[in-house]
C-alpha positions as CSV (number, residue, x, y, z in Angstrom):
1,X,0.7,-27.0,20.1
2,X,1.1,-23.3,19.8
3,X,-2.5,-21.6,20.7
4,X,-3.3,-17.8,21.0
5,X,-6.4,-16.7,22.9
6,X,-7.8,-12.8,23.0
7,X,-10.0,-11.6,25.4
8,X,-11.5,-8.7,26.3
9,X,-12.5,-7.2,29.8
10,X,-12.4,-3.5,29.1
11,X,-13.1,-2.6,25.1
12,X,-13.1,1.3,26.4
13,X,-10.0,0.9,27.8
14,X,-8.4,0.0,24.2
15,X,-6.2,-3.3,25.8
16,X,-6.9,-6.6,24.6
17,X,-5.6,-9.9,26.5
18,X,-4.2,-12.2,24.9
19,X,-2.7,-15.7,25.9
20,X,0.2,-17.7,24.3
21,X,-0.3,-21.8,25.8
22,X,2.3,-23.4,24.1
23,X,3.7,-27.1,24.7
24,X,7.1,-27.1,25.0
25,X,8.8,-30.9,24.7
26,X,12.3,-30.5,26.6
27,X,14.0,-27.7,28.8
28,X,15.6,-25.0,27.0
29,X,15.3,-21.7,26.3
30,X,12.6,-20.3,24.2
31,X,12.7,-16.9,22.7
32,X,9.6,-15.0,21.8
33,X,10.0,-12.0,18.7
34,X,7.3,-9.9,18.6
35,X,7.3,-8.3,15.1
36,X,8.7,-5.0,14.3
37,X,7.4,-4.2,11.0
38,X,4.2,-5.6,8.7
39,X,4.0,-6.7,5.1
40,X,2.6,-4.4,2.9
41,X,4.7,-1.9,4.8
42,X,8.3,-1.6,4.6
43,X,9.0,0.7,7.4
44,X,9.5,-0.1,11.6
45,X,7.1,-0.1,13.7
46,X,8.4,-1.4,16.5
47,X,4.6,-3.1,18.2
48,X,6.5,-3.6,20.8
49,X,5.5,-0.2,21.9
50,X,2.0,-1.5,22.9
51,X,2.8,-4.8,24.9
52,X,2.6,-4.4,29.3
53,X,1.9,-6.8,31.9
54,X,4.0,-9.6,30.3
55,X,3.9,-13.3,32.6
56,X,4.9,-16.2,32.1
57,X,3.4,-19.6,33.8
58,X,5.4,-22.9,34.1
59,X,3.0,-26.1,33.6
60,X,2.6,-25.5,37.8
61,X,1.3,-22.1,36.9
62,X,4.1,-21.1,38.4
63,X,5.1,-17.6,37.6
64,X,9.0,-17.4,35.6
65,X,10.9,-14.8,34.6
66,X,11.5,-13.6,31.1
67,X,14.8,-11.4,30.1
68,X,14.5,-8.9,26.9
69,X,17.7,-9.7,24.1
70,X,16.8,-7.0,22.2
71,X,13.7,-4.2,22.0
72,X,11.2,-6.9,21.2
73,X,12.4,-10.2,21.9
74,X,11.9,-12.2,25.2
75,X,13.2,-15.2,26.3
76,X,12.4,-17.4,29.5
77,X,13.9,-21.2,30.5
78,X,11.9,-23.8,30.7
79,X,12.7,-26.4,33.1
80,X,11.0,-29.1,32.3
81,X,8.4,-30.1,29.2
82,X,5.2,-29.4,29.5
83,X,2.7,-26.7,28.6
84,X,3.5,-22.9,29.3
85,X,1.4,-20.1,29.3
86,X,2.7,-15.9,28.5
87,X,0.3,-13.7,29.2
88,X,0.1,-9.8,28.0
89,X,-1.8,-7.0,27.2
90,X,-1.6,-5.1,23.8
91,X,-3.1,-1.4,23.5
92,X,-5.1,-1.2,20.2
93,X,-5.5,2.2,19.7
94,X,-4.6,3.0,15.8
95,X,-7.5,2.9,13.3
96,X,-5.9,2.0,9.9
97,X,-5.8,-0.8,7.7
98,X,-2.5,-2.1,9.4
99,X,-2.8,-1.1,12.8
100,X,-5.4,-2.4,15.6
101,X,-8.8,-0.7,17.4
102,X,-10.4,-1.9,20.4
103,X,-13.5,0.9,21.1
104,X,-16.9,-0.1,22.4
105,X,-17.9,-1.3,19.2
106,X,-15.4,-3.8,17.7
107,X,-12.3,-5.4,18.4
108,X,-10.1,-5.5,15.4
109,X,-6.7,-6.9,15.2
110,X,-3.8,-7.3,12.2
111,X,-2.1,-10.5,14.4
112,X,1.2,-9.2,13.0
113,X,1.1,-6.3,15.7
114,X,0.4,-8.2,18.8
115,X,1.1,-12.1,18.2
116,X,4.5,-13.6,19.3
117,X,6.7,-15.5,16.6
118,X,8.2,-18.5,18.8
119,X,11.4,-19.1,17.5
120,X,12.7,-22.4,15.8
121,X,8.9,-23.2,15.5
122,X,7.7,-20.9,13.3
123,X,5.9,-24.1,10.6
124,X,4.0,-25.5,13.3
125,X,0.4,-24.9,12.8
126,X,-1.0,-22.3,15.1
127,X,-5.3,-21.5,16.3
128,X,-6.7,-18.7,17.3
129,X,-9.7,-18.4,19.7
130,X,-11.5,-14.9,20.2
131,X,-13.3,-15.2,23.6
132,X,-14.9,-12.3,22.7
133,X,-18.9,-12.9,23.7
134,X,-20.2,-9.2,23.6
135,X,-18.6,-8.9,20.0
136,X,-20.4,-11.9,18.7
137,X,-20.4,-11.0,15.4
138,X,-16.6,-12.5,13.9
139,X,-14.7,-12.6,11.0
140,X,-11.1,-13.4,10.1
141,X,-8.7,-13.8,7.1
142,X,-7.1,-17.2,8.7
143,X,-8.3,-20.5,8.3
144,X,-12.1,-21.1,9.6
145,X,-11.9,-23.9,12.2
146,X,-15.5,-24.0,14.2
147,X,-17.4,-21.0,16.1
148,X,-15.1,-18.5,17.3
149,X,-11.8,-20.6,16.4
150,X,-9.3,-20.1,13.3
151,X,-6.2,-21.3,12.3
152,X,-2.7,-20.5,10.8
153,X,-0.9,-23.3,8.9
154,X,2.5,-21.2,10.1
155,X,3.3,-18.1,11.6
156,X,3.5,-16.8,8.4
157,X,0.1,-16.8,7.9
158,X,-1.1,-16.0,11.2
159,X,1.4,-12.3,10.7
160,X,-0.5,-11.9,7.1
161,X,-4.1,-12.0,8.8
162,X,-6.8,-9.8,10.4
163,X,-9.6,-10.5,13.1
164,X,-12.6,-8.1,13.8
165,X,-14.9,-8.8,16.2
166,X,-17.6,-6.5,16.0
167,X,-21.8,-6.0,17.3
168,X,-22.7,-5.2,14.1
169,X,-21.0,-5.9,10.4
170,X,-23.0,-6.0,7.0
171,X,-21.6,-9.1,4.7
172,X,-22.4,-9.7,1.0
173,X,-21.3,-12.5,-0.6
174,X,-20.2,-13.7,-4.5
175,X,-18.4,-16.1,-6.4
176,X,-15.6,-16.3,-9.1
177,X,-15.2,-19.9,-10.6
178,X,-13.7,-21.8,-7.1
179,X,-13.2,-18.7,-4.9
180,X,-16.0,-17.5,-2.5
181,X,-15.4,-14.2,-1.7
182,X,-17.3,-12.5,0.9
183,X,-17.6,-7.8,1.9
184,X,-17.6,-7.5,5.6
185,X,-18.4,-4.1,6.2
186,X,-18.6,-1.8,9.7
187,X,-19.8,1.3,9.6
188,X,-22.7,3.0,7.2
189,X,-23.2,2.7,3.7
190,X,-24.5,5.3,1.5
191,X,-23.9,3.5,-1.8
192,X,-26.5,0.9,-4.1
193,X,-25.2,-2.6,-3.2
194,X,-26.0,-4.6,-6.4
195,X,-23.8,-1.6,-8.3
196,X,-21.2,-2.7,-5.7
197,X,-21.5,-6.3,-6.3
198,X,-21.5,-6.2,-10.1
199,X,-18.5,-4.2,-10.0
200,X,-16.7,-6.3,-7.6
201,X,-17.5,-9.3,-9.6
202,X,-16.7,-8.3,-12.9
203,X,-12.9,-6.8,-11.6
204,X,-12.5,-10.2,-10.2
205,X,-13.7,-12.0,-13.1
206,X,-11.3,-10.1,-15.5
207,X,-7.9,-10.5,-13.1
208,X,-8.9,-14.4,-12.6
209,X,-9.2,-14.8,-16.5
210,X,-5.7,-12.6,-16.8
211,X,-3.9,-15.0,-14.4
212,X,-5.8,-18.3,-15.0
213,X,-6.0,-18.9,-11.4
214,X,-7.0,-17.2,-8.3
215,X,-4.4,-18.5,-5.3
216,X,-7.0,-19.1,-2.5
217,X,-10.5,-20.5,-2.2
218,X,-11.8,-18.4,-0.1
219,X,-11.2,-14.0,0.0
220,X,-12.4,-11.6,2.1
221,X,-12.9,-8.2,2.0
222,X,-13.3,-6.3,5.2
223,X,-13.6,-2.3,4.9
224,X,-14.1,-0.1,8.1
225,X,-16.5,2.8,7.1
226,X,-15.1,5.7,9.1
227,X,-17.2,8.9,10.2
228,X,-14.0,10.8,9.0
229,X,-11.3,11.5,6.3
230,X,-9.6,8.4,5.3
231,X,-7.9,6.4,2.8
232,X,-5.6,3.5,3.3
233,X,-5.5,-0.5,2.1
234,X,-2.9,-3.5,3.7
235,X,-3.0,-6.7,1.5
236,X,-3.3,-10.3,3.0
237,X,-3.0,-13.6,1.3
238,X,-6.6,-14.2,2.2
239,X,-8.0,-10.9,1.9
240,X,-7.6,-7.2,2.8
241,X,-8.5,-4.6,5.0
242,X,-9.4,-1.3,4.0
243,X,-10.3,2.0,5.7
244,X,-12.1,4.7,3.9
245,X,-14.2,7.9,5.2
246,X,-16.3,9.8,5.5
247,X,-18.6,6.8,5.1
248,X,-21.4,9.3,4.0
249,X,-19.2,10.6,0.8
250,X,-19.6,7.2,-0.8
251,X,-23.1,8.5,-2.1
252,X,-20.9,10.5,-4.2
253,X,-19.8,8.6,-7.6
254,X,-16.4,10.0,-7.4
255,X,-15.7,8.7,-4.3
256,X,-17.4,5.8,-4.8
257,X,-14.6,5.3,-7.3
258,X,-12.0,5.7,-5.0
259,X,-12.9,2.7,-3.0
260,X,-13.5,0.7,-6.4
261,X,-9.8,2.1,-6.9
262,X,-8.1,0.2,-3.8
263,X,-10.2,-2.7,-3.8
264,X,-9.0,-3.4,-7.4
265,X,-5.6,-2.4,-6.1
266,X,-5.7,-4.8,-3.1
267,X,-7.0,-7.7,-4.5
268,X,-4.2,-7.5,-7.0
269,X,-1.6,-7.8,-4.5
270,X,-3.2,-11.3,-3.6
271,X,-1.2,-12.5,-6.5
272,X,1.3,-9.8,-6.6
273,X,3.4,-9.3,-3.6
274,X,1.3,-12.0,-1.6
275,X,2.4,-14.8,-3.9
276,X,4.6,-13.0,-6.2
277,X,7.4,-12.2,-4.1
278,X,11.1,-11.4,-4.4
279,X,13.2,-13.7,-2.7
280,X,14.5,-11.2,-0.3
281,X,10.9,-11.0,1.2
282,X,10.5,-14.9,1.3
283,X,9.5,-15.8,3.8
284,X,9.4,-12.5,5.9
285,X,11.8,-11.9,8.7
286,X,9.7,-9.2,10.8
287,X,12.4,-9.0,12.8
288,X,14.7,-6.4,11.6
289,X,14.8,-4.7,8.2
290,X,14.5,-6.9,5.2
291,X,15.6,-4.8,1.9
292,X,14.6,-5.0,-1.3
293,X,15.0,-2.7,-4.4
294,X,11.8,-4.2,-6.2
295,X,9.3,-1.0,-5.2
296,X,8.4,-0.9,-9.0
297,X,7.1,-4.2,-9.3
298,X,5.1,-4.4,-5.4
299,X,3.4,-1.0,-5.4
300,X,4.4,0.5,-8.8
301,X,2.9,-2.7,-11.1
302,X,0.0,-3.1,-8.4
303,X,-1.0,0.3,-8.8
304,X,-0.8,0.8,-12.7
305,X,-2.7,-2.7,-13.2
306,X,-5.6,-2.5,-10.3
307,X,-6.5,0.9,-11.9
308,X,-6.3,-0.7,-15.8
309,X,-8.4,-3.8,-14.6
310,X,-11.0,-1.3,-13.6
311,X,-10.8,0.1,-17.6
312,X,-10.6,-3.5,-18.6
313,X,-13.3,-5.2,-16.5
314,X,-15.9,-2.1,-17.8
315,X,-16.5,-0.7,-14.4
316,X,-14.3,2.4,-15.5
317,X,-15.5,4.0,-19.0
318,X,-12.2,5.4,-20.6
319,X,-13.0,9.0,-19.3
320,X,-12.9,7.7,-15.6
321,X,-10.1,6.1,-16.3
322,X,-8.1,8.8,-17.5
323,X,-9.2,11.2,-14.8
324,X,-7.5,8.7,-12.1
325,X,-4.6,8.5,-14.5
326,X,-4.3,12.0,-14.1
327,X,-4.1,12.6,-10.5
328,X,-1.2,10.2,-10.4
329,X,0.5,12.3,-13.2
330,X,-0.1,15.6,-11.1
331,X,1.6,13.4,-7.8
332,X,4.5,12.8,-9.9
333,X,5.0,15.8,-11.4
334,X,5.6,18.0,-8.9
335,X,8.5,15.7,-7.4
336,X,12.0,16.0,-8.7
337,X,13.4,13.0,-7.1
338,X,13.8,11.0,-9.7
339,X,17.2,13.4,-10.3
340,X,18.8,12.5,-7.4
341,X,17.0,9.0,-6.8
342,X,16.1,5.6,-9.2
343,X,13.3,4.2,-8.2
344,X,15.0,0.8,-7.1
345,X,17.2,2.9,-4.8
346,X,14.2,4.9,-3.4
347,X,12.4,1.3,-3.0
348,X,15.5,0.0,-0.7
349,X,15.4,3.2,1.4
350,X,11.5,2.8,2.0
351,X,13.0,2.0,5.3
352,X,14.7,5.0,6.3
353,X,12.0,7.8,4.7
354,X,10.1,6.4,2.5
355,X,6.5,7.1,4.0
356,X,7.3,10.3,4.9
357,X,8.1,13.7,3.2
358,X,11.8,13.6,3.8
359,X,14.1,16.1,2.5
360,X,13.2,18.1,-0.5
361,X,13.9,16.4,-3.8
362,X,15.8,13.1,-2.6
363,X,13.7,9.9,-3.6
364,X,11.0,8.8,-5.5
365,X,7.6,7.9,-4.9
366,X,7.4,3.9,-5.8
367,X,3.6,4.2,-6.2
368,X,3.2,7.2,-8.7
369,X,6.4,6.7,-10.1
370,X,6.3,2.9,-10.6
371,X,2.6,3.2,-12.0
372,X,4.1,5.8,-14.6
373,X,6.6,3.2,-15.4
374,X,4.7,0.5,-15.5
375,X,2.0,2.2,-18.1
376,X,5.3,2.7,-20.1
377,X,6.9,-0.7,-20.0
378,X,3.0,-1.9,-20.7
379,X,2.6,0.2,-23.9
380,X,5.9,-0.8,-25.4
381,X,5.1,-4.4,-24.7
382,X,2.0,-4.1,-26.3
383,X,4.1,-2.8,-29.8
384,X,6.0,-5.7,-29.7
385,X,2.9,-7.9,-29.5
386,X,2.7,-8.7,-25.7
387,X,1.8,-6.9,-22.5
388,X,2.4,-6.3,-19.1
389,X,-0.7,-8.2,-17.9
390,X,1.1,-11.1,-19.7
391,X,4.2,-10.7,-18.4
392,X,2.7,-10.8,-14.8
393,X,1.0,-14.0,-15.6
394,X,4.5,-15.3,-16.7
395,X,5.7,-14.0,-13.4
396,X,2.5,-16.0,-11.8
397,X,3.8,-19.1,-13.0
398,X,7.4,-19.1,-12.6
399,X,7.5,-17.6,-9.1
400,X,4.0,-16.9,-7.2
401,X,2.3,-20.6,-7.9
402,X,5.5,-22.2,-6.8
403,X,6.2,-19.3,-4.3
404,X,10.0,-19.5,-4.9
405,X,10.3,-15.8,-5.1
406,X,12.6,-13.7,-8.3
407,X,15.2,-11.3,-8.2
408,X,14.7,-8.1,-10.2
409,X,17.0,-9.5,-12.7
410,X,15.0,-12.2,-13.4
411,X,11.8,-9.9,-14.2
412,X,14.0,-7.5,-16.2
413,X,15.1,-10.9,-18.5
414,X,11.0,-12.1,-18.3
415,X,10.3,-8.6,-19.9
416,X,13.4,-8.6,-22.1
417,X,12.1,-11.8,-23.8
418,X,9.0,-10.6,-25.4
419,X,11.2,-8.5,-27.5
420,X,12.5,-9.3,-30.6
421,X,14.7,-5.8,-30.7
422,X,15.4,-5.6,-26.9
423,X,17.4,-2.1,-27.8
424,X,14.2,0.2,-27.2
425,X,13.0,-2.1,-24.1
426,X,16.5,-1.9,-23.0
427,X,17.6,1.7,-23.2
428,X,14.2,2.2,-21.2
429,X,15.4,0.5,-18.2
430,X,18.8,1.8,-18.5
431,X,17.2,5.3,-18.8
432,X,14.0,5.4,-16.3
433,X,14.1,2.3,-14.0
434,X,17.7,2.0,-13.0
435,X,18.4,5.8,-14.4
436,X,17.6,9.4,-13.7
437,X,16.1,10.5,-17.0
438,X,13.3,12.9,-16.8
439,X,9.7,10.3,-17.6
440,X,7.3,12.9,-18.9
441,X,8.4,13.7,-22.1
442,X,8.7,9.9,-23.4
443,X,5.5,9.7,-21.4
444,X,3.9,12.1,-23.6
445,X,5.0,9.9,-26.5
446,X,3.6,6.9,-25.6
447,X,0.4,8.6,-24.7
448,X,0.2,9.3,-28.5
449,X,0.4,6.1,-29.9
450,X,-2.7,5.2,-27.9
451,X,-4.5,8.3,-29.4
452,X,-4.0,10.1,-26.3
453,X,-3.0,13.5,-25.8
454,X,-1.3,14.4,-22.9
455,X,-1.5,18.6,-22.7
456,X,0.4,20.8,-20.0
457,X,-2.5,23.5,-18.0
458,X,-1.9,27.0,-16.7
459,X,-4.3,28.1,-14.3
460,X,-4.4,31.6,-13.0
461,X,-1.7,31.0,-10.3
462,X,1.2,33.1,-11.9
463,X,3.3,32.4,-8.8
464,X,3.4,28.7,-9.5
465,X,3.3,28.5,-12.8
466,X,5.1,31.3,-14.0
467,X,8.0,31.9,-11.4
468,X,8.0,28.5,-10.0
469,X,6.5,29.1,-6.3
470,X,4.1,26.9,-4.4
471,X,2.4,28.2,-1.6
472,X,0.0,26.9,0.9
473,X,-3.0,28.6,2.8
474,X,-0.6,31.0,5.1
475,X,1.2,32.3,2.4
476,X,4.7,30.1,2.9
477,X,6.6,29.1,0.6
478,X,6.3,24.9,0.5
479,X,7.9,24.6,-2.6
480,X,10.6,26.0,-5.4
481,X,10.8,24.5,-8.9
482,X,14.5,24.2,-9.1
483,X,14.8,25.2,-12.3
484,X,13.4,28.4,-11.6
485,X,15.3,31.7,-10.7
486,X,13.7,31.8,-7.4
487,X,15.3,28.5,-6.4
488,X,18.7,30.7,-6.1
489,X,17.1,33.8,-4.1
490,X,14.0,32.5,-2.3
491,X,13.6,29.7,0.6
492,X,11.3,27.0,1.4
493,X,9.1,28.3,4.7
494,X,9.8,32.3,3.5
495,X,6.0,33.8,3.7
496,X,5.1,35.9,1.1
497,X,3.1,39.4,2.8
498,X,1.7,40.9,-0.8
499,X,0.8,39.9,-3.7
500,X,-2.3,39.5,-6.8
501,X,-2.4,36.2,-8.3
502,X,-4.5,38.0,-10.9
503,X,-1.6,39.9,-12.2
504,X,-1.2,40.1,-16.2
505,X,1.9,41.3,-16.8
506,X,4.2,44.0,-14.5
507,X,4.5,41.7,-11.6
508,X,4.7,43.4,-8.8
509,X,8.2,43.1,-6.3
510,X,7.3,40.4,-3.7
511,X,7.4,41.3,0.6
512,X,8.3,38.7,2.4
513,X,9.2,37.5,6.0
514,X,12.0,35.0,6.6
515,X,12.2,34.2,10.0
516,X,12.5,37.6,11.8
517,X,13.8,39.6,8.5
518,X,11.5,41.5,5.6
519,X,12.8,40.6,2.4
520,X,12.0,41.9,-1.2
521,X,12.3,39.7,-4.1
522,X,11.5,40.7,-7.9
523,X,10.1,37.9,-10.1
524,X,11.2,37.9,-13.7
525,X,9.7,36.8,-16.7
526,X,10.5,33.2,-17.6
527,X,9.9,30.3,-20.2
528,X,7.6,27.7,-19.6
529,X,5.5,26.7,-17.1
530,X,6.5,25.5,-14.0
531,X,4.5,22.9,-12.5
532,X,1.6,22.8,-15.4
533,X,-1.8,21.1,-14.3
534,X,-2.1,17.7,-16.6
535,X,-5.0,16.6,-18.7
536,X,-5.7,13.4,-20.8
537,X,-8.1,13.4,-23.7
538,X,-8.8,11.3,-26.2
539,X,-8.0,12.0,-29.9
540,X,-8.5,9.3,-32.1
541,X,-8.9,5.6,-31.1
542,X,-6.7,3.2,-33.0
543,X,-5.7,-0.7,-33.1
544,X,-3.4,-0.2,-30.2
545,X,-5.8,1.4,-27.4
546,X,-8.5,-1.1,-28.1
547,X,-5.6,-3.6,-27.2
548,X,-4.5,-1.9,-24.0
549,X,-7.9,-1.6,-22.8
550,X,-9.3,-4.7,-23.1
């Protein structure tokens, strides 16, 4: 018997309690690993960070010591059979989708940041009980067992699930063939609820008819309504968390859209990533660092496909669609790591810098970049008479139903197949996926064939777009097209003291400060635009688009 309780006593304080009882059946040792990292994100986070006050009772309630063997593992001897209880506290004091929050208000937990893994006994079946009577409003992702008590079938589950225990939470309910899914929501909502529902349901509808199936019976999605700027989603096999704010800007359409945006992306993941996995990731070790080089297909497929289903389910109109299409083309853009990094090699260094900026110009990102690549693989798919929505079903049935896990090798040969002529399909990969070749101008041709035009904007920034400088509000340089001339004189952080950006021709010799020095720089004319503005529009409709988007 392996049983968590969480308690309570002081919500302002940010610490929950929580209680380990498990049964051990002979003397040994027995190691505890809290987890270091979560699914969904490839990155430490060493949780361990937020654990004090760790006991440990013998079945005399008898205290015992425990020794650390590494930053977050414990281990104690039992002496004897019988049942132990460990005893800590965990600080919950990070409001994202992945993290935990303990306020006045809500206790809200992801169990992978403060729930032991007991090694050697990590199938057993494991319950959670929230003692938690001033929250008496509950909800969780596990396995519904009777008031106030869930349950894990493994400690897999338990690390892929979320509890929030709240005074007040709005829930809406639908169905999709088998598959309850329930909206828990805490916070304020500014937006018409039946629009909601009817665009949930017909998203869901659409990606259950793609796949045949939907992998669980019962989903739930829980969103946390913040008073304040946020944006983030964390999948789980039996639903999701996401935060968004400001609450009150979901009376605005276009950000109404946003949350449509990740909701469509999450619930994508249930098949892909939380079923559809690669081998390296099954089952997760959190551990240590578990590699993988498949970034296109977790966040790069997810993100292409829960933005398409939007188009395809009719809850986007091919204008809206196009207008989120083109702020992933404006993320990508402006990045030049796909010169010095593949996207398969950025995916496997997620783990040294891969959620943050990094150095200028060394990695790619694998959501915008894999989405771009994914919209490509998806349009020459759909020339040779399939598609990347059936090639993901394919994927469903060979690996996620069974949940044996691929290797990117296997997907490469499950595209390759659809192809009669596998030279175009081929050179692609070569060129984009496992190469360094610059996307945008095949993008622009595959953009055509669906009637589309993809056209390059100048704006009235002559700095940027002329001579290849970004700047932000103080007047520093951030950022240097290296192709331009200015990448040889100029440097990143130099602050530029005069200048028009209304100028029409003579530009005028540049002042700036670097570091303690005034420097003098003059621009000179150049070709091109450097980092163009990108806009989509429709030309002509034909056989092809009407394929793509529905």
């Amino acid at each position: 018997m392996i049983r968590f309780t969480i308690r309570c006593k002081n919500p302002v304080s940010q610490f929950v309690q929580l209680e380990l009882e498990l049964n051990v059946k002979e003397s040994g040792s027995v190691k505890l690993q809290l987890p270091a990292w979560r699914a969904g994100r490839y990155q430490l986070a060493n949780f361990a960070q937020n654990l004090r006050n760790l006991s440990i009772f013998d079945p005399h309630t008898k205290p015992i010591d425990a020794v650390k063997s590494s930053k977050d593992c414990w281990e104690f001897h039992a002496n004897e059979a019988g049942d132990y209880r460990i005893c800590y506290e965990y600080y919950c004091g990070k409001m994202d989708a992945g993290s935990s929050w303990v306020n006045d208000e809500q206790v809200y937990l992801n169990l992978v940041n403060c729930c032991f893994e007991v090694s050697g006994r990590s199938h057993e079946e494991i319950s959670v009980n929230l003692d938690l009577p001033q929250f008496p409003l509950q909800v969780s992702t596990l396995i519904p067992i009777a008031n106030s008590i869930w349950k894990a079938t493994d400690f897999q589950l338990l690390a892929d699930s979320t509890v929030l225990a709240s005074k007040s939470l709005t829930h809406w309910n639908y169905s999709v063939g088998k598959t309850q899914f329930t909206i828990w929501i805490k916070g304020e909502i500014h937006f018409d609820k039946d629009k909601f529902l009817e665009s949930f349901m017909a998203f869901s509808e659409k990606l259950i008819q793609d796949f045949g199936e939907f992998p669980e019976s019962e989903y739930q999605f829980i969103y946390q309504l913040l008073t304040y700027r946020h944006y983030h989603g964390v999948e789980h096999r039996r639903g999701t968390v996401i935060t968004f704010g400001p609450d009150e800007s979901l009376a605005d359409p276009d950000q109404l859209e946003e949350l449509l945006g990740v909701s469509c992306h999450e619930l994508y993941h249930a098949w892909n990533v939380c079923r559809i996995r690669p081998k390296e990731l099954l089952p997760y070790d959190f551990s240590k660092e578990t590699y993988t080089k498949a970034g296109l297909l977790l966040e790069g497929v997810t993100t292409y496909m829960g933005d398409l289903y939007l188009l395809k389910s009719g809850v986007y109109d091919l204008p809206t669609y196009l207008k989120h299409l083109e702020k992933i083309l404006a993320r990508e853009s402006v990045s030049f790591g796909w010169q010095n990094h593949t996207i398969a090699e950025s995916s496997y260094d997620l783990w040294l810098d891969g959620y943050v900026a990094g150095i200028p110009d060394r990695k790619v990102n694998i959501y915008t970049r894999g989405a771009l690549l994914s919209f490509c693989m998806d349009i020459l798919l759909l020339k040779g008479g399939s598609s990347l929505s059936l090639v993901m079903k394919e994927m469903w049935l060979q690996y996620g139903q069974p949940f044996v896990g691929y290797t990117m090798e296997e997907f490469d040969q499950v595209v390759f197949e659809k192809f009669e002529d596998k030279t175009e399909i081929q050179e692609f990969f070569s060129a984009y996926i496992y190469g360094k070749k610059d996307l945008f101008p095949f993008l622009k041709t595959q953009f055509a064939s669906l009637g589309i035009e993809l056209e390059e904007i100048e704006t009235e920034n002559w700095l940027l777009h002329r001579f290849g400088i970004r700047i932000n509000e103080e007047n520093k340089i951030i950022q240097i097209h290296p192709e331009s001339k200015a990448y040889s004189f100029l440097m990143k952080n130099d602050q530029i003291l005069t200048f028009d950006f209304n100028m029409d021709s003579d530009y005028p010799e540049l002042a700036l400060r670097r570091e303690e020095r005034e420097i003098r720089y003059l621009p000179k004319e150049e070709k091109g635009i450097f980092f163009p503005d990108y806009r989509l529009s429709m030309v002509e409709e034909n056989a092809l688009t009407n394929k793509w988007k529905n």
